[in-house]
DOBA-219995 format. One record per residue (C-alpha): residue in three letters; z negated, y, x negated; residue number from 1. Coordinates in steps of 0.1 Angstrom, whole numbers. Each point is the difference from the previous one (the first is absolute). Layout:
! residues N
ALA; Z; Y; X; NUM $
...
END
This chain:
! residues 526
UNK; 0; 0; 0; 1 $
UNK; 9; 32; -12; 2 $
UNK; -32; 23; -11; 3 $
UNK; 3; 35; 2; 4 $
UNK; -16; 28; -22; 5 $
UNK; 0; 31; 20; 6 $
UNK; -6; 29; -28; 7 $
UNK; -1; 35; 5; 8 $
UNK; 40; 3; 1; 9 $
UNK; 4; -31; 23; 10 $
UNK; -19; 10; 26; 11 $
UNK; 22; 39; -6; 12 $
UNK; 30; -23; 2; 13 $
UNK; -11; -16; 29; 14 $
UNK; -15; 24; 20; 15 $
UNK; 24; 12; 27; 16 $
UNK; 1; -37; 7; 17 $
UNK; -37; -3; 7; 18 $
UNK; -1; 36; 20; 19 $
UNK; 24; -18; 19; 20 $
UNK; -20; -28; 9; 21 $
UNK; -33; 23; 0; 22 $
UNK; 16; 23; 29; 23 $
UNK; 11; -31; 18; 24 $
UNK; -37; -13; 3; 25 $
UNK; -14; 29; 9; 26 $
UNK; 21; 6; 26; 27 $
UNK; -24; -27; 18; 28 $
UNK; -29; 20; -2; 29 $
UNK; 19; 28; 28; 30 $
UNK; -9; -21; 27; 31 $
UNK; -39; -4; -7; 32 $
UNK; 4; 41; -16; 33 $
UNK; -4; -9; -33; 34 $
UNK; -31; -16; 2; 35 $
UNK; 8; -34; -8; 36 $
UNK; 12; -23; -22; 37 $
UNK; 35; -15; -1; 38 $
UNK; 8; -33; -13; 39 $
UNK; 16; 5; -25; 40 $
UNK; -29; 24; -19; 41 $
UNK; -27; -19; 14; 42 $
UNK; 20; -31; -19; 43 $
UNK; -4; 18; -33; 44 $
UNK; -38; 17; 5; 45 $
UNK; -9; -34; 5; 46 $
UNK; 12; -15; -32; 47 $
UNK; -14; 31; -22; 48 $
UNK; -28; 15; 21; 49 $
UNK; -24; -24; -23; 50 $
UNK; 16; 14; -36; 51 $
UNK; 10; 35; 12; 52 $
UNK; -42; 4; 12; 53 $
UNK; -9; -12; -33; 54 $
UNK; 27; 23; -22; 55 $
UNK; -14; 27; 24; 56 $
UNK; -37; -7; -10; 57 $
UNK; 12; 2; -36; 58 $
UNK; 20; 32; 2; 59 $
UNK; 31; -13; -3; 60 $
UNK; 18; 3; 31; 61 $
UNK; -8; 32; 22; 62 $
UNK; -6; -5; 38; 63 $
UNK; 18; 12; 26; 64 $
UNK; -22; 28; 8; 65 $
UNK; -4; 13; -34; 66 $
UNK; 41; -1; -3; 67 $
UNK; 0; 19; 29; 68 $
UNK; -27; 23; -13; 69 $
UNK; 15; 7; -30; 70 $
UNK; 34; 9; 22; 71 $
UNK; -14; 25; 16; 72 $
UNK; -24; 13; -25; 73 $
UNK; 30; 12; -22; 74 $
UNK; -24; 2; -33; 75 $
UNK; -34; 12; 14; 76 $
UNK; -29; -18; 4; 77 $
UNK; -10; 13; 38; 78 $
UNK; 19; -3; 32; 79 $
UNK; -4; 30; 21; 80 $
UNK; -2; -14; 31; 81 $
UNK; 23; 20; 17; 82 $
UNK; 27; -9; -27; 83 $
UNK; -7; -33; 14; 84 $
UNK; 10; 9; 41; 85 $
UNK; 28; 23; -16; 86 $
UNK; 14; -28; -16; 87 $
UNK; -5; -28; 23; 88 $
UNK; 15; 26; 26; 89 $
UNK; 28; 5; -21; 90 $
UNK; 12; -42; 3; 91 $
UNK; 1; 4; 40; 92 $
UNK; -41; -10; 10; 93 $
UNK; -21; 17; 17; 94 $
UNK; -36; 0; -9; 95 $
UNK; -8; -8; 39; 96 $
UNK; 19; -30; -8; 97 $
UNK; -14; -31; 21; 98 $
UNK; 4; -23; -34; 99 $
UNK; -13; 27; -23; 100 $
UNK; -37; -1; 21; 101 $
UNK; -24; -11; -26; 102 $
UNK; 17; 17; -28; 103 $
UNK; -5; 35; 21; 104 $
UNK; -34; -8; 9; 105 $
UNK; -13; -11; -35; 106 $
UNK; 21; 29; -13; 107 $
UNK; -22; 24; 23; 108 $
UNK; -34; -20; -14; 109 $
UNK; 14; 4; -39; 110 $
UNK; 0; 34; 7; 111 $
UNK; -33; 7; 10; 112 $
UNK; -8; -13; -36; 113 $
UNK; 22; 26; -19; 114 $
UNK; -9; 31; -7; 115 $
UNK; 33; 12; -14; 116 $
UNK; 20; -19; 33; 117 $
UNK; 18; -25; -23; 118 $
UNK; 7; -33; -12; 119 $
UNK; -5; -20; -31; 120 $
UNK; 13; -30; -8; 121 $
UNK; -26; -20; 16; 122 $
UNK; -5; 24; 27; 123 $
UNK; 35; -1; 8; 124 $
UNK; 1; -45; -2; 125 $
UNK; -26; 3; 23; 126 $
UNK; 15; 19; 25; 127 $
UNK; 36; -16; 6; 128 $
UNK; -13; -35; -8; 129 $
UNK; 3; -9; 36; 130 $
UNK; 33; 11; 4; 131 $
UNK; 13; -8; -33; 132 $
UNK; 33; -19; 7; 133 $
UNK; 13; 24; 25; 134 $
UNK; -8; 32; -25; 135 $
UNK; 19; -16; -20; 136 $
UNK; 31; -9; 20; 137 $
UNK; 1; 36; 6; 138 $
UNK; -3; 15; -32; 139 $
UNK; 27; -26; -19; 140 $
UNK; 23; 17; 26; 141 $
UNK; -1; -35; 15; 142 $
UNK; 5; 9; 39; 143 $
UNK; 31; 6; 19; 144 $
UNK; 6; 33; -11; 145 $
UNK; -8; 4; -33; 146 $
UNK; 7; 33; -11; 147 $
UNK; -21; 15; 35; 148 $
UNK; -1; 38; -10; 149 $
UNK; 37; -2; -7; 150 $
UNK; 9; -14; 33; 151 $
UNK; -28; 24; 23; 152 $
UNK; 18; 33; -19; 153 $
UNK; 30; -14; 16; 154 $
UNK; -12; -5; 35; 155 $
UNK; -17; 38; -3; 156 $
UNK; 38; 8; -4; 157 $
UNK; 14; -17; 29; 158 $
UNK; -33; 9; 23; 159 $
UNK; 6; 40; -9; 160 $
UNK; 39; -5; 8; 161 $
UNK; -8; -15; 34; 162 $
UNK; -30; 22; 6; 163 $
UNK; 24; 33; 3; 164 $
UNK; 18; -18; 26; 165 $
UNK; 3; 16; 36; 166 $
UNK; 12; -9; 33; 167 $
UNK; -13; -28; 20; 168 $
UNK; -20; -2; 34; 169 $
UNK; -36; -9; 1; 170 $
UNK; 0; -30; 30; 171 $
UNK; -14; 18; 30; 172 $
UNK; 4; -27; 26; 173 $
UNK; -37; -9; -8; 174 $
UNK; -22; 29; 3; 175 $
UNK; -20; -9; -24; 176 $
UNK; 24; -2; -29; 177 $
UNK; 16; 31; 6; 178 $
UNK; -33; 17; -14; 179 $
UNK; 9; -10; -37; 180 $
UNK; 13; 30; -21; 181 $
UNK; 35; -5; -11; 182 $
UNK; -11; 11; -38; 183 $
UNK; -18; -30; -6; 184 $
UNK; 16; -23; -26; 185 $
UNK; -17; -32; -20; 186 $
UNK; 12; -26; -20; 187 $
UNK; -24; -33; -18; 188 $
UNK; 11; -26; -14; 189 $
UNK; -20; -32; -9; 190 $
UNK; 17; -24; -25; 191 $
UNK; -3; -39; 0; 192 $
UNK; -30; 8; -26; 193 $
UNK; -14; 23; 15; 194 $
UNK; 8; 33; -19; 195 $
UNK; -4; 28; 25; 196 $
UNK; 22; 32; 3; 197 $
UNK; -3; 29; 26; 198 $
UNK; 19; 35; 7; 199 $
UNK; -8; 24; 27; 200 $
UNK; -17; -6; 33; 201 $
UNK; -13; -39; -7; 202 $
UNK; -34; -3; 12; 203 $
UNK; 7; 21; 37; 204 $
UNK; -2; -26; 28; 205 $
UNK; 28; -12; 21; 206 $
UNK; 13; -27; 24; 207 $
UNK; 19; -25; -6; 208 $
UNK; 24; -2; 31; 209 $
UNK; 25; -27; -10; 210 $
UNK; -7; -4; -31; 211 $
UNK; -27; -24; 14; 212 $
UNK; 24; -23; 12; 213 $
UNK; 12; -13; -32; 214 $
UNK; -41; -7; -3; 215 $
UNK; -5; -19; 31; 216 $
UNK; 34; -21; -3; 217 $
UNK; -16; -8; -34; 218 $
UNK; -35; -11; 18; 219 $
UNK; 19; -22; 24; 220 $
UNK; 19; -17; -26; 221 $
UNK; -28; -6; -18; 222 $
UNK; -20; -17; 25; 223 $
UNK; 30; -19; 19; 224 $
UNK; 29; -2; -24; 225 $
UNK; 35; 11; 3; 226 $
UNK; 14; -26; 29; 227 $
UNK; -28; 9; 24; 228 $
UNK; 3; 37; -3; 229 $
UNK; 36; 1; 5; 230 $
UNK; 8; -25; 29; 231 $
UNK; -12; 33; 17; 232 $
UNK; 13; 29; -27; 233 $
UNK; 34; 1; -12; 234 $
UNK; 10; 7; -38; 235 $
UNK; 32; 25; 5; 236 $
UNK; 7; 38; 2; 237 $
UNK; 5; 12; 34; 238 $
UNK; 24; 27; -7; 239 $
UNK; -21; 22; 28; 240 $
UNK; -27; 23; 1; 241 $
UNK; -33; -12; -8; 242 $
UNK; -16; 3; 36; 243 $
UNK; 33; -16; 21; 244 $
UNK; -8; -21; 27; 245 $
UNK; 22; -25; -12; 246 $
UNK; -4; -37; -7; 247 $
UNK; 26; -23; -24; 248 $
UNK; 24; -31; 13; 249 $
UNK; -36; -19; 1; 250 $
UNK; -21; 24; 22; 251 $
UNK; -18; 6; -32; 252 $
UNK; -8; 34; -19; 253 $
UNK; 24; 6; -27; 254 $
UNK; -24; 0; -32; 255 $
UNK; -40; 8; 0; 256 $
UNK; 11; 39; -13; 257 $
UNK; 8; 14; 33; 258 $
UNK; -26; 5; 30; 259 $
UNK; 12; -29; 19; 260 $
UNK; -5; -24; -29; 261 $
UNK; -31; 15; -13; 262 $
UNK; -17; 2; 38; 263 $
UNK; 11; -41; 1; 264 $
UNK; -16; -1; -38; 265 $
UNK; -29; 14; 9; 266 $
UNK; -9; -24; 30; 267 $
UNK; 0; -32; -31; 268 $
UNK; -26; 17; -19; 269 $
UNK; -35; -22; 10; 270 $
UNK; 9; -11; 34; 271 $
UNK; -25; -10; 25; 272 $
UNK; -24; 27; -9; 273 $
UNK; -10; 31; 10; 274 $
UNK; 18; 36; -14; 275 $
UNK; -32; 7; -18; 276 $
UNK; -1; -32; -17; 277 $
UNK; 36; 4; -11; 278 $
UNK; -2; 35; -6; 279 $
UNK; -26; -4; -25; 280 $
UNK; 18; -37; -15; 281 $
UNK; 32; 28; -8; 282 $
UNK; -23; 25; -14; 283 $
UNK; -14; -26; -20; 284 $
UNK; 31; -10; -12; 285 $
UNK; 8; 41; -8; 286 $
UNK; -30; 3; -20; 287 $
UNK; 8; -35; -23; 288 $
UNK; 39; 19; -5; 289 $
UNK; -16; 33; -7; 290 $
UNK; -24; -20; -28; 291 $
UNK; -30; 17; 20; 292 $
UNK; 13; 38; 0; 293 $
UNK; 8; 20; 34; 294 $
UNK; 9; -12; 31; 295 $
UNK; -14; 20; 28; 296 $
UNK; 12; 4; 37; 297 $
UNK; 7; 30; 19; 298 $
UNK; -12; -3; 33; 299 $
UNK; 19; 33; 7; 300 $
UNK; 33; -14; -4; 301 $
UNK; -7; -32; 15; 302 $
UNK; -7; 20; 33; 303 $
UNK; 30; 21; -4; 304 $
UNK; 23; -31; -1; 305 $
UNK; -15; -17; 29; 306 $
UNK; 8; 28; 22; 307 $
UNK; 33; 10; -13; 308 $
UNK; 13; -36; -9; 309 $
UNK; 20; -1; 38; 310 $
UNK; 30; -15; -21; 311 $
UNK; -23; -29; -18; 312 $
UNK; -13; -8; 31; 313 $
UNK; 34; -3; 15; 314 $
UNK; 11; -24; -29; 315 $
UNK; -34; -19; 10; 316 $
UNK; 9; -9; 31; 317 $
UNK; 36; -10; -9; 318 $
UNK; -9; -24; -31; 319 $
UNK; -30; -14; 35; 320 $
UNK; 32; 0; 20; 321 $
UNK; 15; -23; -27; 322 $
UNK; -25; -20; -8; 323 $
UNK; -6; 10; -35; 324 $
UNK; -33; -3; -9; 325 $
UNK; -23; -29; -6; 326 $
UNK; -8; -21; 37; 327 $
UNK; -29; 15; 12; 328 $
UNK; -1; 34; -19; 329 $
UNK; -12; 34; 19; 330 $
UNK; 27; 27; -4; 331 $
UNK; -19; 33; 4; 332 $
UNK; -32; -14; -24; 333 $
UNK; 30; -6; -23; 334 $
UNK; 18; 34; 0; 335 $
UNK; -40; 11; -4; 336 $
UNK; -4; -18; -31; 337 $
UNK; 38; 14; -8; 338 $
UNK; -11; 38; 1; 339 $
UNK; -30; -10; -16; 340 $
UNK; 22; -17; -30; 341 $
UNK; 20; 35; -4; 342 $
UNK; -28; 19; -3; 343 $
UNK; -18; -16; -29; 344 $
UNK; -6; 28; -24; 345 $
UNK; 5; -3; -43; 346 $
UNK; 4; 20; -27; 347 $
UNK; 33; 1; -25; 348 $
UNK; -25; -16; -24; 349 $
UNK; -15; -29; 23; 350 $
UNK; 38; -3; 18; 351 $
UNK; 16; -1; -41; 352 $
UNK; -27; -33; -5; 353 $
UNK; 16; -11; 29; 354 $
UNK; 35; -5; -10; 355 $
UNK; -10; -6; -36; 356 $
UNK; -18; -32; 14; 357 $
UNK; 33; -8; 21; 358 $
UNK; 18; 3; -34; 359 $
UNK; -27; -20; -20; 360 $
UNK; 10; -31; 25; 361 $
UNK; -29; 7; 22; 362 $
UNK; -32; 7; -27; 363 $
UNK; -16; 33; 0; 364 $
UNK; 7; 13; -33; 365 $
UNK; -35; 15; -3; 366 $
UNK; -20; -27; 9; 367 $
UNK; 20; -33; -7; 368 $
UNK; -6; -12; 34; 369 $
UNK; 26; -23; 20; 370 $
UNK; 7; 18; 28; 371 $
UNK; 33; -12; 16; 372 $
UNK; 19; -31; -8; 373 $
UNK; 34; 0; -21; 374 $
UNK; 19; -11; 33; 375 $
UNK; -14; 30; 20; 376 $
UNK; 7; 26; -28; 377 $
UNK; 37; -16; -5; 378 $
UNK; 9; 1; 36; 379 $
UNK; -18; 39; 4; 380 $
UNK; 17; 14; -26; 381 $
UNK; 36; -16; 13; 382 $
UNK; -2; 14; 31; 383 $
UNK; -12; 36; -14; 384 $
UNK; 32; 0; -22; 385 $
UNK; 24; -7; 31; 386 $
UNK; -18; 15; 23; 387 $
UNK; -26; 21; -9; 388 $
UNK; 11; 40; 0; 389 $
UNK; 12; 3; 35; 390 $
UNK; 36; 10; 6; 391 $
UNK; 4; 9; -38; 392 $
UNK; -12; -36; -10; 393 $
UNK; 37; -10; -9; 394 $
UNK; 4; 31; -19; 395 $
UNK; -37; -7; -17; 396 $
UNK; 9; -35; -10; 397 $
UNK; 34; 17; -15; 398 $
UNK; -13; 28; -18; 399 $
UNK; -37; -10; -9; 400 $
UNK; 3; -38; -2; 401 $
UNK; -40; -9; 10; 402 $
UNK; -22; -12; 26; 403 $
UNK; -17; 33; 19; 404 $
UNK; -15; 8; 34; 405 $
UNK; 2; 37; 16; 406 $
UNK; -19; 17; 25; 407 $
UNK; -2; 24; 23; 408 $
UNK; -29; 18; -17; 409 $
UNK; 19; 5; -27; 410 $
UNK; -9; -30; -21; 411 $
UNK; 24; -21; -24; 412 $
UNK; -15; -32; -14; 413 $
UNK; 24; -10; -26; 414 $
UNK; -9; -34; -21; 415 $
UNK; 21; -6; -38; 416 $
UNK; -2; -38; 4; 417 $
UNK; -25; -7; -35; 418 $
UNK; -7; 33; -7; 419 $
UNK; -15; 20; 20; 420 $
UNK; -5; 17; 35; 421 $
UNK; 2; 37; 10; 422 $
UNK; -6; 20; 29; 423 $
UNK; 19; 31; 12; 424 $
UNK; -18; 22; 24; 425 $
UNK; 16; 32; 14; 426 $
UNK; 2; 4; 40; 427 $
UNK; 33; 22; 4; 428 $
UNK; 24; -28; 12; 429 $
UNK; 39; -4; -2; 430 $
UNK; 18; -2; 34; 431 $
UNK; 0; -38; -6; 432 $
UNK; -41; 0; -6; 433 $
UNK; -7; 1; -35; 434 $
UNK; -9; 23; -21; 435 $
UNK; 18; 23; -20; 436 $
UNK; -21; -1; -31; 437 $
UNK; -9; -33; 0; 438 $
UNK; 38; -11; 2; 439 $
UNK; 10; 23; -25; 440 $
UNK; -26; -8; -25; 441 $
UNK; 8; -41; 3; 442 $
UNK; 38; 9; -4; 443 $
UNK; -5; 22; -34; 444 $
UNK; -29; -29; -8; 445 $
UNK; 34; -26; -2; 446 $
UNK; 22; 25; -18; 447 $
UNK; -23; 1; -30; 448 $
UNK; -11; -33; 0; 449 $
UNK; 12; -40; 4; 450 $
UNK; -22; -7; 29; 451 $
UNK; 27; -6; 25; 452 $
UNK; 10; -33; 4; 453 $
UNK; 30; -3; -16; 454 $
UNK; -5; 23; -30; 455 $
UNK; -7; -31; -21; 456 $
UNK; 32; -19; 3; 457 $
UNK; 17; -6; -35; 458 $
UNK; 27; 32; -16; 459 $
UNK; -17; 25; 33; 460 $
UNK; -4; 36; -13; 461 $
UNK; -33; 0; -16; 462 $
UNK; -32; 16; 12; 463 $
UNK; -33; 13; -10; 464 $
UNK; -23; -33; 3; 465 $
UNK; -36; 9; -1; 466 $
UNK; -9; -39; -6; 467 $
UNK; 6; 6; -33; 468 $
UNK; -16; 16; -26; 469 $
UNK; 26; 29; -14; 470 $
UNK; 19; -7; 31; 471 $
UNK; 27; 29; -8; 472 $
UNK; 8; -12; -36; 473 $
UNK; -4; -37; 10; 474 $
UNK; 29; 8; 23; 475 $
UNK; 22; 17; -25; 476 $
UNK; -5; -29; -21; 477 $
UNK; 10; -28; 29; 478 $
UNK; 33; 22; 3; 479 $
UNK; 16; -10; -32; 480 $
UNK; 26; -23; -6; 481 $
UNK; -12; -40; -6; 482 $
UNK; -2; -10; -35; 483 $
UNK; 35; -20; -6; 484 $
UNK; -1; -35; -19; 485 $
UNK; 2; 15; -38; 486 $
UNK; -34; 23; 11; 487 $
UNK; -13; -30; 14; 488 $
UNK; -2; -25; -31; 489 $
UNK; -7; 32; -22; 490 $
UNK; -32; 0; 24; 491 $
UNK; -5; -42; -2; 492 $
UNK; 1; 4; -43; 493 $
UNK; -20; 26; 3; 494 $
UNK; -25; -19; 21; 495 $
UNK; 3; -26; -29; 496 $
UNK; -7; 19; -27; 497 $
UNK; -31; 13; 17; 498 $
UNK; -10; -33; 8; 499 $
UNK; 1; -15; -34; 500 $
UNK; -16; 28; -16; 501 $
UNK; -31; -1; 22; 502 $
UNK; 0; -41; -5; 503 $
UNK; 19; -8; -26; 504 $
UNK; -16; -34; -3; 505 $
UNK; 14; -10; 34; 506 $
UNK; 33; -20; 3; 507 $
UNK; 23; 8; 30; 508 $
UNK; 0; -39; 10; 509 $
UNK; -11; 7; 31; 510 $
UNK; 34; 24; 11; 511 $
UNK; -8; -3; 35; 512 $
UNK; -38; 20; -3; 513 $
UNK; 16; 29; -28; 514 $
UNK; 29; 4; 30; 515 $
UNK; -21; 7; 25; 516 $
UNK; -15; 25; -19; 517 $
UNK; 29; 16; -12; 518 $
UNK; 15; 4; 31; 519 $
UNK; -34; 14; 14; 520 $
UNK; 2; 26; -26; 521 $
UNK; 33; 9; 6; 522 $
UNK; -6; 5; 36; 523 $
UNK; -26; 24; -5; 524 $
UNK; 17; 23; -21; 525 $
UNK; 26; 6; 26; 526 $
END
């Protein structure tokens, strides 16, 4: 068997290799939030957590705390403390950070200790101890978007171009909305890691409207699976306005995005119990999305929809007519819980952990919880791509190329499948329902960078991709020409010569290991 000595220069040599396979792993922690393990490094702490403890002990091999210490130390010998929050603010986490808990707390202990208000070495291994693994994803530039401050300076840019937008109509045909001021304007985005962003109006309360109904279609999925939900929801595009009294060939409601289909949705969720007992299993369920942050409900509006919702009511009695729901369901205590739905209230921050969790395949980012199943987030984000913006959901689909869920409020919950969620929140409303801002600031989102679908198919014009670190230049450098055959054995005797050097007591008997690696090598450098 062949034995490999991996000196300094080796492991240079072979290092894009092993970032490779590094990233890979720790793409497994995103679901739990970075605070486990994956197989692959729990493989390899358990063969050298024995020798690395000892080497530590001795003073030969720095732990991860002190590494990360000496990082952000730069030279000193003290930590100010709020160097610390700068910096950990700086890789995307808030200090409020569900994961970053005991860290926070024991920071706030340490601190009581100090008279200067900073950290020595000791100090600081004490503090992020806890959290260790996680601080250290984030600070290797480890998480989805690696270079975080580059990539918010960019979405200031688009969030200032859309913010001197005008025109638009704040929706009026519920009282209650009509009270928000057309100036208000937010934008948070969560990422599959949980690095937090926000510009403009993001912590001002609002309702939902339809953007709930991607939720609850979500909820029913989850709890009775695809087949179930849809022998009484259809999966296509009507073509017609959202709030048509019109059924498909089946008698069914087109898709679970307009009112007929989300009214039919919203009789699945917990059947055979009372609205209180559902409405609190949804809000639940809201909470768990949100990772714990704010879901209210606005009475107000609630109230207001009841008594202007003639048109809902109509569509009630057609989809009774029709025999829609679920034997034995009560219409009006359906259209109830329906208004009820519509007027939960969130944030752009809690609504942003929303749609990050829909684009983290159904764990909350922020505290590594399962909330939804994989089937339930596949077929929710589906039917918000085809069918999700209204009348403009073709155009959406065409133009944006991702999943997202408007409302009436002026709400756009757009989800980058594995990367992150953001909300949009400004009330003025195309004639079509949606709002200006929002639109326009998912539209120049696209321009700048390869989120839409399709920007990743091979020889496409290249974008900036904020998944990689240097994204600008890394792009520049995908957008020369292939290496031809002479470049290519000039890299293979190149690799050869490296090879040899570093071992030159090793024989290349064994062609089919020192292939692999060459061609590993090769791959990497373009």
């Amino acid at each position: 068997m062949l034995q490999l000595r991996f000196s300094r220069s080796l492991k240079e040599f072979y290092k894009p290799s092993l970032r490779r396979l590094w990233r890979n792993s720790s793409d497994n922690t995103a679901a739990a939030g970075g605070g486990c393990t994956p197989p692959f490094r729990r493989s390899l702490c358990t063969q050298t957590d024995g020798s690395n403890e000892k080497r530590r002990k001795a003073g030969i091999l720095p732990s991860l705390e002190d590494l990360l210490f000496y990082t952000i130390a730069e030279g000193q010998e003290k930590i100010p403390a709020h160097k610390f929050t700068t910096a950990l603010k700086s890789t995307g986490l808030l200090t409020g950070d569900p994961r970053l808990k005991e860290c926070m707390e024991m920071l706030k202990v340490t601190m009581k200790t100090t008279s200067d208000g900073a950290l020595d070495r000791h100090l600081f291994k004490k503090c992020v101890q806890s959290n260790i693994v996680l601080l250290t994803q984030a600070f290797r530039k480890k998480f989805v978007i690696p270079d975080f401050q580059s990539f918010t300076s960019h979405i200031d840019q688009i969030y200032e171009s859309a913010k001197s937008m005008s025109g638009g109509q704040v929706a009026d045909y519920i009282p209650q909305l009509a009270k928000f001021s057309p100036n208000l304007w937010g934008v948070a985005l969560c990422t599959v890691d949980g690095q937090r962003y926000t510009a403009g109006d993001t912590k001002v309360p609002f309702c939902l409207q339809s953007c709930v109904k991607p939720l609850k279609y979500a909820i029913a999925v989850h709890d009775h699976g695809t087949e179930y939900v849809h022998r009484f929801i259809g999966k296509e595009p009507s073509g017609l306005r959202f709030n048509k009294l019109f059924l498909n060939e089946e008698d069914k409601p087109h898709n679970p995005m307009v009112n007929a289909g989300a009214i039919v949705c919203t009789s699945l969720l917990k059947q055979g119990v009372s609205n209180a007992e559902k409405f609190d299993y949804v809000m639940n369920f809201m909470n768990k999305l949100a990772g714990n942050e704010y879901v209210g409900f606005s009475n107000a509006t609630f109230q207001s929809e009841r008594l202007s919702g003639d048109r809902n009511f109509a569509i009630g009695y057609y989809l009774k007519e029709k025999k829609c729901f679920p034997e034995g369901t009560d219409m009006i205590s359906i259209l109830d819980l329906y208004f009820q739905l519509c007027s939960i209230e969130v944030t752009c921050e809690s609504a942003s952990v929303m749609a990050a969790t829909l684009a983290n395949g159904g764990f909350c980012p922020i505290t590594g919880e399962r909330v939804l199943n994989p089937e339930a987030v596949r077929d929710t984000l589906s039917l918000m791509h085809s069918c999700g913006m209204y009348d403009f959901s073709g155009q959406f689909a065409f133009h944006v190329g991702l999943p997202a869920k408007s409302g009436v409020s002026g709400g756009i919950l757009l989800v980058v499948p594995n990367v992150m969620g953001i909300m949009c929140w400004s009330p003025p409303l195309d004639k079509l329902g949606n709002s200006v801002r929002g639109i326009q600031f998912c539209t120049d989102l696209v321009q700048l960078c390869n989120f839409h679908n399709y920007d990743n198919l091979r020889h496409f014009a290249k974008k900036l991709d904020p998944r990689r670190e240097g994204g600008d230049q890394r792009q520049q450098q995908q957008s020369l020409e292939p290496l031809d055959y002479k470049s290519l054995q000039k890299e293979l005797a190149l690799t050869d010569k490296v090879w040899k050097k570093v071992c030159p007591s090793e024989t290349d008997e064994d062609n089919s290991t020192s292939v692999v690696y060459r061609m590993e090598s090769v791959a990497e450098r373009n």
